[in-house]
SERO-4910 file (N, C-alpha, C, O; in steps of 0.05 Angstrom, whole numbers):
BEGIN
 pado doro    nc1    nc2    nc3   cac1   cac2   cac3    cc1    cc2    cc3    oc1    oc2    oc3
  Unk    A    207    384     58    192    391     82    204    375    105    201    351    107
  Unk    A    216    389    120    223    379    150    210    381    171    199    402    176
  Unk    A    209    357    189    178    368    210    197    356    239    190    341    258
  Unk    A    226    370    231    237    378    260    230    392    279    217    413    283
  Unk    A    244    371    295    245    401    325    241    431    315    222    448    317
  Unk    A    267    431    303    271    460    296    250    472    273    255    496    267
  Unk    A    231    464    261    214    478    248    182    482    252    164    488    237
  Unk    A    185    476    281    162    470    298    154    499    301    136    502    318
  Unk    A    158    512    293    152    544    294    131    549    261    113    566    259
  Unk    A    136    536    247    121    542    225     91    520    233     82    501    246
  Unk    A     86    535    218     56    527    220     40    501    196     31    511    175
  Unk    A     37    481    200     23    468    173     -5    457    188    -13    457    212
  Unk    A    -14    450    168    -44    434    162    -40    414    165    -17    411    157
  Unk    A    -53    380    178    -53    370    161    -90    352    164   -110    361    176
  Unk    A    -88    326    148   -110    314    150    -98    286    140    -74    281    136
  Unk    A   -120    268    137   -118    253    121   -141    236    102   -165    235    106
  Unk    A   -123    221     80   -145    218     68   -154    194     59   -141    177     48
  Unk    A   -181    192     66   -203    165     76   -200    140     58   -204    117     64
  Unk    A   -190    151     31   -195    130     11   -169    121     11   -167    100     -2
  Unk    A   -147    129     23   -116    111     29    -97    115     39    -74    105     33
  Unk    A   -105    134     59    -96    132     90    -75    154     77    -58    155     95
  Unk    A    -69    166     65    -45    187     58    -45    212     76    -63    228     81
  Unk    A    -27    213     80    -19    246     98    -27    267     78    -21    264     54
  Unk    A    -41    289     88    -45    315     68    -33    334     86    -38    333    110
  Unk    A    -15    353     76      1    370     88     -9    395     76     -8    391     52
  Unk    A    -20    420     81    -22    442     66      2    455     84      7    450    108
  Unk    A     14    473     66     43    490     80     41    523     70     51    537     52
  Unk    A     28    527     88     25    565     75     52    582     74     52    606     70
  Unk    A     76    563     78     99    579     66    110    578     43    122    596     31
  Unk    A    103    548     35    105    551      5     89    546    -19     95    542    -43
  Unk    A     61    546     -1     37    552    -20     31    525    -33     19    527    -55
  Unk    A     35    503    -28     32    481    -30     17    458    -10     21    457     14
  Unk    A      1    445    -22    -10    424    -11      9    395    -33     13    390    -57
  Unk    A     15    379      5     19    359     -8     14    333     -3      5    335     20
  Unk    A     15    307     -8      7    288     -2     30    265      3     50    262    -12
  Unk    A     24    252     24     53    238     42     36    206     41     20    202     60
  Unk    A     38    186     22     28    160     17     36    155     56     48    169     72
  Unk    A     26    136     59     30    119     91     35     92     82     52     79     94
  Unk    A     26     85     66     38     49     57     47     50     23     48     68      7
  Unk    A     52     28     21     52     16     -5     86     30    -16    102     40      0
  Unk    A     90     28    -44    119     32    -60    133     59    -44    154     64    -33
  Unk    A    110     72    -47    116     97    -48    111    121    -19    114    145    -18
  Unk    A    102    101      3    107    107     30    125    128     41    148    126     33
  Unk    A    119    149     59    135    170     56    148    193     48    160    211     61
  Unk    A    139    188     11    143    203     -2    139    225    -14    128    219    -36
  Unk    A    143    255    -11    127    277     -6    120    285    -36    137    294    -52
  Unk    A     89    279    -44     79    290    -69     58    316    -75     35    315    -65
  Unk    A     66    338    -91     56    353    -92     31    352   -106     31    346   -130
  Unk    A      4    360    -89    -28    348    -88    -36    371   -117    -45    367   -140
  Unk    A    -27    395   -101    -45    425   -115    -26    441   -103    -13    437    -83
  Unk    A    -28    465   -121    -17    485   -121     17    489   -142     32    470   -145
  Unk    A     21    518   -153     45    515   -166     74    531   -145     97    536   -149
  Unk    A     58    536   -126     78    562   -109     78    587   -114     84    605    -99
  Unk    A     69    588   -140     59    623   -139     36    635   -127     14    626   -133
  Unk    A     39    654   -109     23    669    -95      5    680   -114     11    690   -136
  Unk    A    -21    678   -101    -45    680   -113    -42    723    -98    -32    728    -77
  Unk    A    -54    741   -114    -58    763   -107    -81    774   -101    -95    774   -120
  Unk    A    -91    784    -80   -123    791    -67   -134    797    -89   -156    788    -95
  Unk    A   -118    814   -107   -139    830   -129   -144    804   -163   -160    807   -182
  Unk    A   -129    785   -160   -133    776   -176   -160    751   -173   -165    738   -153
  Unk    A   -174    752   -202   -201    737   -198   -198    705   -201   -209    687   -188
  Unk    A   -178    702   -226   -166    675   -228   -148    660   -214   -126    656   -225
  Unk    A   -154    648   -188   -134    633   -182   -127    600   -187   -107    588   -179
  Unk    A   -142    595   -196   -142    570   -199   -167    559   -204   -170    545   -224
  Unk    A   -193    566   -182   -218    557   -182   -226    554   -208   -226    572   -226
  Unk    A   -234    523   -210   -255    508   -241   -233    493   -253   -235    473   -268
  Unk    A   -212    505   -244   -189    492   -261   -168    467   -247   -172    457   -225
  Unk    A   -145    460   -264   -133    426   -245   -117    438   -222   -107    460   -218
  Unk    A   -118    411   -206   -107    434   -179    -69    442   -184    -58    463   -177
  Unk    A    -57    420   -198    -33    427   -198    -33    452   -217    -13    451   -231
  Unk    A    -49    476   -222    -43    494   -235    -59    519   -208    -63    543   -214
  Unk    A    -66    508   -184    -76    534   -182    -54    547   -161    -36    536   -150
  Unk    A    -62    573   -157    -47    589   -140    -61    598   -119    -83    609   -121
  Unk    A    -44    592    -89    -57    595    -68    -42    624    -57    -23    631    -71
  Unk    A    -53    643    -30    -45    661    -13    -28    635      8     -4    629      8
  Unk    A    -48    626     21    -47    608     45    -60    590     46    -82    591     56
  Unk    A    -49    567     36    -74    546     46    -67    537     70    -44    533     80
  Unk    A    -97    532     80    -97    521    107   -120    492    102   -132    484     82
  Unk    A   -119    482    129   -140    463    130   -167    468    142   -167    491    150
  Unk    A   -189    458    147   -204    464    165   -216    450    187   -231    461    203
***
C-alpha cells in the first residue's frame, strides 16, 4: 500500500485504534482491512486485520459474518 502523491486518487478509510494507537486502513480495492502498528518492534508495518481479497457477491449469504475475520470476504469495505 502506497499513500503517494500519485495514489491520492484512490480512495481508503482510515481510523484508529484506542487500545494501541495503530493505523486501521480499510482499502476497497483490494478488499482488505489493515492494521499499521504506530510504535513498538513492529511500527509501520502493514498487517492484514480481516478480509482474504476475495470479493464477496450481492447474491451470496455467507460472507464472512459469525466467522474469523481473516476468512471473511468483503464487496467494499469502508469506514464509518
Amino acid at each position: 500500500m502506497n499513500f503517494s502523491c500519485s495514489s491520492l486518487n484512490e480512495k481508503y478509510y482510515f481510523a484508529i485504534d484506542r487500545t494501541d494507537g495503530s493505523l486501521l486502513v480499510s482499502d476497497p480495492n483490494s478488499r482488505l482491512v489493515y492494521r499499521i502498528p504506530t510504535r513498538g518492534e513492529t511500527m509501520g508495518e502493514r498487517q492484514v486485520l480481516a478480509g482474504t481479497g476475495a470479493k464477496c457477491q450481492a447474491w451470496e449469504k455467507d460472507c464472512g459474518d459469525e466467522g474469523p475475520a481473516n476468512m471473511a470476504r468483503f464487496t467494499s469495505p469502508r469506514g464509518r
